[in-house]
C-alpha positions as CSV (number, residue, x, y, z in Angstrom):
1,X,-74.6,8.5,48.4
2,X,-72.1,9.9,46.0
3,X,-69.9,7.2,46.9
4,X,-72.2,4.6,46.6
5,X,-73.1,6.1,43.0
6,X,-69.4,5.8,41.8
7,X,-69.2,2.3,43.1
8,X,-71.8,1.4,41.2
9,X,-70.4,3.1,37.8
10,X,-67.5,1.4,38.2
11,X,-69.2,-2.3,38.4
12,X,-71.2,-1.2,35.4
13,X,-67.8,-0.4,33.6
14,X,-66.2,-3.5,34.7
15,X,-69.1,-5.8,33.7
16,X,-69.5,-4.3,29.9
17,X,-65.2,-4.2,29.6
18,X,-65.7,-8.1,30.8
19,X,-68.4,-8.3,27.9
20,X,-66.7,-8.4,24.9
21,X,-67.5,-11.3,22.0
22,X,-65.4,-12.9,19.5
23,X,-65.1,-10.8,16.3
24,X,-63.8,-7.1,15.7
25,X,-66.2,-5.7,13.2
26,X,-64.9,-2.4,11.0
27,X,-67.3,-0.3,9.6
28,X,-66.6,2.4,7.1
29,X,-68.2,4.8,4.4
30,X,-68.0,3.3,1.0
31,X,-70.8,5.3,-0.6
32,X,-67.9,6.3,-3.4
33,X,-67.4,2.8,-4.0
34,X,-63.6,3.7,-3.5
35,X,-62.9,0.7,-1.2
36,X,-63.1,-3.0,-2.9
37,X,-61.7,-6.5,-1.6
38,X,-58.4,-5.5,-4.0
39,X,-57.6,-2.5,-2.3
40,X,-58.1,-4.1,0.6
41,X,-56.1,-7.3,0.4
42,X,-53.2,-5.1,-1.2
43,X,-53.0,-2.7,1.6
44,X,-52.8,-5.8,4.1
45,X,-50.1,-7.0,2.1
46,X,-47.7,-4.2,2.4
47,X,-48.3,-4.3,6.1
48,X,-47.3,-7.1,7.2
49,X,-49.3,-10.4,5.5
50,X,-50.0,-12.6,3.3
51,X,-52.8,-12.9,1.2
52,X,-53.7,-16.5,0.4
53,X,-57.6,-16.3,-1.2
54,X,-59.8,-13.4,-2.7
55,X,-62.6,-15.5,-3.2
56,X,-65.7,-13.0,-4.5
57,X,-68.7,-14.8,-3.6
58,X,-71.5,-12.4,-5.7
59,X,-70.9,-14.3,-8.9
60,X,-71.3,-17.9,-7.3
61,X,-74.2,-16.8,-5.3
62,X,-75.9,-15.2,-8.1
63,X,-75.5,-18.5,-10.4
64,X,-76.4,-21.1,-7.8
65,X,-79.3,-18.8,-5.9
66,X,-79.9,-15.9,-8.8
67,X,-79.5,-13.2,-6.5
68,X,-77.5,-11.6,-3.8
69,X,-78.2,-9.6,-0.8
70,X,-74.9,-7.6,-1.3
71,X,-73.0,-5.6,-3.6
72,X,-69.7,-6.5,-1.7
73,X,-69.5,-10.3,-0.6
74,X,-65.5,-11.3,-0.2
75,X,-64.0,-13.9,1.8
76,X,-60.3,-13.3,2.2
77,X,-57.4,-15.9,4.2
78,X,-54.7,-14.2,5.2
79,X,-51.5,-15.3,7.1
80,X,-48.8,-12.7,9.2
81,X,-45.4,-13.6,7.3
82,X,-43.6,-13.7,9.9
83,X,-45.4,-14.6,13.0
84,X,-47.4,-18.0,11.4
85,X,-44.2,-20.1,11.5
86,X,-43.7,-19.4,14.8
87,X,-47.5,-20.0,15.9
88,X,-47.6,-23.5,14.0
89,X,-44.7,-24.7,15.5
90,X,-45.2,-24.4,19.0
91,X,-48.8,-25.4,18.3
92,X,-50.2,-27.8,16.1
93,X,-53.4,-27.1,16.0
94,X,-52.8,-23.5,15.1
95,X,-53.2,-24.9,11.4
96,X,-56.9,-24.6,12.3
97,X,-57.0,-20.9,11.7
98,X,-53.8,-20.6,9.7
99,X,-54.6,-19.6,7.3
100,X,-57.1,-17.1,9.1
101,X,-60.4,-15.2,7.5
102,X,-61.4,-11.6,6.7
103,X,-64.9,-11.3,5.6
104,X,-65.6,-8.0,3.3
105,X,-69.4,-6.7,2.9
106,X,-71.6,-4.6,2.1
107,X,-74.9,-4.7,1.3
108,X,-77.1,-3.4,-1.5
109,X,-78.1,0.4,-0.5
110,X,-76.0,0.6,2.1
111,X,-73.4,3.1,2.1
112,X,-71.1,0.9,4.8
113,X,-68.6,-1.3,4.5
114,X,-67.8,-4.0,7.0
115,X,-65.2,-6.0,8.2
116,X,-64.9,-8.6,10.1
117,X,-61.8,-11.0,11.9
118,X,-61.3,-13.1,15.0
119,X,-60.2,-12.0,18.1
120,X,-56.8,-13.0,19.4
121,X,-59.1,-14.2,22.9
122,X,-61.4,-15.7,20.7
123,X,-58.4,-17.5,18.5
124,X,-57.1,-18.8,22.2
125,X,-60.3,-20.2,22.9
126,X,-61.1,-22.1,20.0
127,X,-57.0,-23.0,19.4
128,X,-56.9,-24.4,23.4
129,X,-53.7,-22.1,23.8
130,X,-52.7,-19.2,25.4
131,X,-50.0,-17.3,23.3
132,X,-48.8,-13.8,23.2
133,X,-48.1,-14.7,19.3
134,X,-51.8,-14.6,18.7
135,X,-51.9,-10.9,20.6
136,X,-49.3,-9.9,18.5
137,X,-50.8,-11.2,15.4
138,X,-54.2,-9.3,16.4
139,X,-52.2,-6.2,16.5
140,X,-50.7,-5.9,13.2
141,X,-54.0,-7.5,11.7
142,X,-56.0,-4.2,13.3
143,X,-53.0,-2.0,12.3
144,X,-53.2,-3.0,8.9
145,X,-57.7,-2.7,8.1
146,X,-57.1,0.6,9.4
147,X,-54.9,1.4,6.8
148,X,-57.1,-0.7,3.9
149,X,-60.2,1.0,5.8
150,X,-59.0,4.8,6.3
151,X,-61.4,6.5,9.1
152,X,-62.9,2.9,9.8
153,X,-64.6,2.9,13.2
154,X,-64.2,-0.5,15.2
155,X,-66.4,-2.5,17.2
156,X,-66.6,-5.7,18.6
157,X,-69.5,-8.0,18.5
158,X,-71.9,-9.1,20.7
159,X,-71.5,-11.9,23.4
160,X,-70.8,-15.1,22.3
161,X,-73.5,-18.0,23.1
162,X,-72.1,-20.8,25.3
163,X,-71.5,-24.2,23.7
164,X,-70.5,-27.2,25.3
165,X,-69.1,-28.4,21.8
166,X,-65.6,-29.0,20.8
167,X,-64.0,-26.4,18.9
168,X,-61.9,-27.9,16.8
169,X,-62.8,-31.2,15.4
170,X,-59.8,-33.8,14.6
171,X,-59.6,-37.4,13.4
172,X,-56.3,-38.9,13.7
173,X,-55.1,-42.0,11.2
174,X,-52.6,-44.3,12.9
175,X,-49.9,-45.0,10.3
176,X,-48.8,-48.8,12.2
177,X,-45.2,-47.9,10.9
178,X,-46.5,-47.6,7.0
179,X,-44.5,-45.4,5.0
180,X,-45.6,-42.2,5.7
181,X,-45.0,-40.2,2.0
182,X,-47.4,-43.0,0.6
183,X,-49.8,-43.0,3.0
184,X,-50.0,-38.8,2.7
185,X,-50.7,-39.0,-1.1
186,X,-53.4,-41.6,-0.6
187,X,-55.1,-39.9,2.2
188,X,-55.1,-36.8,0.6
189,X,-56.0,-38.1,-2.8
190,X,-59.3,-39.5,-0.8
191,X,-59.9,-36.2,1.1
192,X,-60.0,-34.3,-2.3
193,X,-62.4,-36.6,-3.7
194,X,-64.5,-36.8,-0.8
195,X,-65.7,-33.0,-0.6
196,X,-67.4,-32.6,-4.6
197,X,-70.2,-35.3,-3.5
198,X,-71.4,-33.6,-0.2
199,X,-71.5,-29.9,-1.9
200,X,-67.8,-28.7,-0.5
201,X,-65.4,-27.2,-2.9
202,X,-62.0,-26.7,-2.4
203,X,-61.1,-23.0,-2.8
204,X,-57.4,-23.1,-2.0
205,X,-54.7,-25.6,-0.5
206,X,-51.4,-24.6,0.7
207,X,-48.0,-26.8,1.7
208,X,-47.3,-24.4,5.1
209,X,-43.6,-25.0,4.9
210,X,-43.6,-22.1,2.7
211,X,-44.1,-19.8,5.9
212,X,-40.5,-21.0,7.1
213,X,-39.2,-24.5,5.6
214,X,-36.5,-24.3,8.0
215,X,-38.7,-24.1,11.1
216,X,-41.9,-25.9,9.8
217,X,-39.4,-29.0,8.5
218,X,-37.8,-28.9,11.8
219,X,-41.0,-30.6,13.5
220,X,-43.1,-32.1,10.8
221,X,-42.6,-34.2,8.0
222,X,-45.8,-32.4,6.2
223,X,-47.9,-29.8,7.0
224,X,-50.9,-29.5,4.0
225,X,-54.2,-27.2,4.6
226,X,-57.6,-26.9,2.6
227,X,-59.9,-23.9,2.3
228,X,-63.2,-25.6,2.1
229,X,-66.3,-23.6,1.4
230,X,-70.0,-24.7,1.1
231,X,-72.0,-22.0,-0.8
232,X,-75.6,-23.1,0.5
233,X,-74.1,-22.5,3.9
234,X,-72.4,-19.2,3.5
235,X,-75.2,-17.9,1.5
236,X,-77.9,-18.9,4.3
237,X,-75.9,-17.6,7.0
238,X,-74.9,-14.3,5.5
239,X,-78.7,-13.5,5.3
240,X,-78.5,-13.1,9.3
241,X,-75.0,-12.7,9.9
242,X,-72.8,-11.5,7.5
243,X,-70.0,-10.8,10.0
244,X,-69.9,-15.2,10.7
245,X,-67.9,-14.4,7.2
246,X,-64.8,-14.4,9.2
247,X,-65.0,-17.9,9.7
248,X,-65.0,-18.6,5.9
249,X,-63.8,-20.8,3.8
250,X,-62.7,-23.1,6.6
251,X,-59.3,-24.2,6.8
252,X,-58.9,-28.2,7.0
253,X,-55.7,-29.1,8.3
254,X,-53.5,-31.8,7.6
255,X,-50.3,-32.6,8.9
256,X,-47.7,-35.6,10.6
257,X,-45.2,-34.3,13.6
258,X,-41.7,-36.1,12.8
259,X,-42.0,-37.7,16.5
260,X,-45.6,-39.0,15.8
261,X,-46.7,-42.6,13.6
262,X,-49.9,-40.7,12.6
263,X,-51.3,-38.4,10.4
264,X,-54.0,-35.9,12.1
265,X,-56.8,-34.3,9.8
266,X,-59.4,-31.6,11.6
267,X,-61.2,-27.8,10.8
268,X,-63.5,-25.3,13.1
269,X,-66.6,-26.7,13.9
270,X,-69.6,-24.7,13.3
271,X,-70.1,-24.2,16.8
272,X,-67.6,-21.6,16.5
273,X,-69.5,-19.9,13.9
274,X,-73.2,-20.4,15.7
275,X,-71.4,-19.1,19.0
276,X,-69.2,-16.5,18.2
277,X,-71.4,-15.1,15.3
278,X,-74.8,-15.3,17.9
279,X,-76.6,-17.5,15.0
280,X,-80.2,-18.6,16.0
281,X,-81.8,-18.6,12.4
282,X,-83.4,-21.6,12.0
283,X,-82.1,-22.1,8.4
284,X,-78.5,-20.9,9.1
285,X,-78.3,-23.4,12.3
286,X,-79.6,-26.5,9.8
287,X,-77.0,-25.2,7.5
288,X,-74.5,-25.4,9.9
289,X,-74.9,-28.4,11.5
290,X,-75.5,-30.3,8.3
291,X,-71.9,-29.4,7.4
292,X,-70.5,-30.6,10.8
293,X,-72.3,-33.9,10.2
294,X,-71.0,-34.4,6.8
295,X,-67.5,-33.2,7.5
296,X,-67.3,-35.7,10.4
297,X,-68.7,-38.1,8.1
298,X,-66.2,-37.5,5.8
299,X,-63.2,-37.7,8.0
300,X,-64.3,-40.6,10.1
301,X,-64.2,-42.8,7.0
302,X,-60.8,-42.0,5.6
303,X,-59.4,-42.2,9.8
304,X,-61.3,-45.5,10.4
């Protein structure tokens, strides 16, 4: 019997090690008020990365809605400064989530501070790659919050929901041997101009050579990315699931490979977000999936 009991135990243990979802969620004591999106972005930066965006979303929410749930609302990109060359050039489509996101909250009369970041398994599954990079990147990332979030306790999240969705949606724009510097200025020049009507702002672009110009030049002749944020959508969603902050603002990536006649433009779905962050609000979902719509929208017209 006792051996029956211990078997059993075990399966248990096995099952709930085997259940693990897609975001590593810090929690720690603010109630001094002590720990702020600043002190956190500048102990990340003296371990090991780069900080690309502080965006503090309070002051936009509170114009556009005239109110906020929280007292700490930050969405923060980050990039290792060493390891993100190396990740982009093996893999393309590593500019998907390079930079990557750190959501910072707390909420009105709550004494905790959260947060939240992507699992390295998570990053394989929506990247389609398997790298040890991405483990390594992980590690330094949980190294570093534990210094910005002294006696932080971590947890992951729950299960993800299953989606039979793509991951990463891309649009590629066949060049037909037309000079590609042109065609990259007018592309661009369109994609910027696209976003204001459907409600997207731009919060931050980057030229990614900067992470190596040596190695990133070595396999493409450009390699551009765009934070892009929708405030009606991370408002609505941070109601439910604050921790879906991770996913925010989403990087658009935007690059040609040297060996390639083509320029490929894609981002995260929101199927990551609605499947990693367990969203089932009604409003949040709508949210979502208005966005995808009019992202695809976007990017099919400028590709076709």
């Amino acid at each position: 019997m006792k051996r029956v009991l211990l078997i059993a135990v075990a399966l248990l243990c096995a099952v709930s090690l085997q259940a693990k979802g897609d975001l590593y969620i810090f929690s720690v004591d603010n109630s001094a008020g002590k720990i702020t999106s600043d002190t956190i972005a500048k102990a990340v930066e003296k371990n090991g990365f780069g900080v690309d965006l502080v965006s503090k979303m309070n002051g936009p929410f509170k114009i556009q809605f005239k109110q906020s749930d929280f007292k700490i609302f930050t969405l923060m990109t980050i990039h290792h400064s060493k390891l993100a060359a190396d990740l982009l050039v093996k893999y393309p489509q590593a500019g998907a989530l390079t930079p990557m996101g750190v959501g910072i909250y707390q909420k009105k009369g709550d004494s905790t501070l959260y947060a939240s970041i992507l699992t390295a398994k998570a990053q394989k599954k929506i990247l389609d790659i398997d790298s040890k990079i991405l483990d390594a990147i992980e590690a330094d990332l949980i190294k570093a919050l534990k210094v910005a979030l002294p006696g932080a306790k971590m947890s992951e999240s729950e299960d993800s929901l299953k989606t039979a969705h793509n991951l990463v949606t891309t649009y590629e724009l066949d060049l037909d041997g037309e000079d590609w510097e042109d065609m990259k200025d007018e592309f661009e020049m369109s994609l910027e101009e696209s976003f204001k009507p459907f409600g997207f702002v731009t919060a931050a672009t980057q030229d990614l050579t900067f992470l190596d110009e040596d190695k990133i030049e070595a396999v493409y002749d450009f390699y551009d990315t765009y934070s892009i944020c929708k405030l009606k959508v991370i408002y609505t969603v941070a109601k439910s699931r604050p921790e879906a902050s991770a996913f925010a603002p989403c990087t658009t990536m935007v690059y040609k490979k040297k060996d390639e006649d083509k320029i490929v433009v894609g981002f995260p779905s929101v199927y990551n977000w609605m499947s990693s962050a367990r969203i089932e609000d009604k409003a949040a979902k709508n949210e979502l999936l208005k966005a995808q719509k009019d992202f695809e929208s976007i990017l099919k017209d400028l590709t076709e």
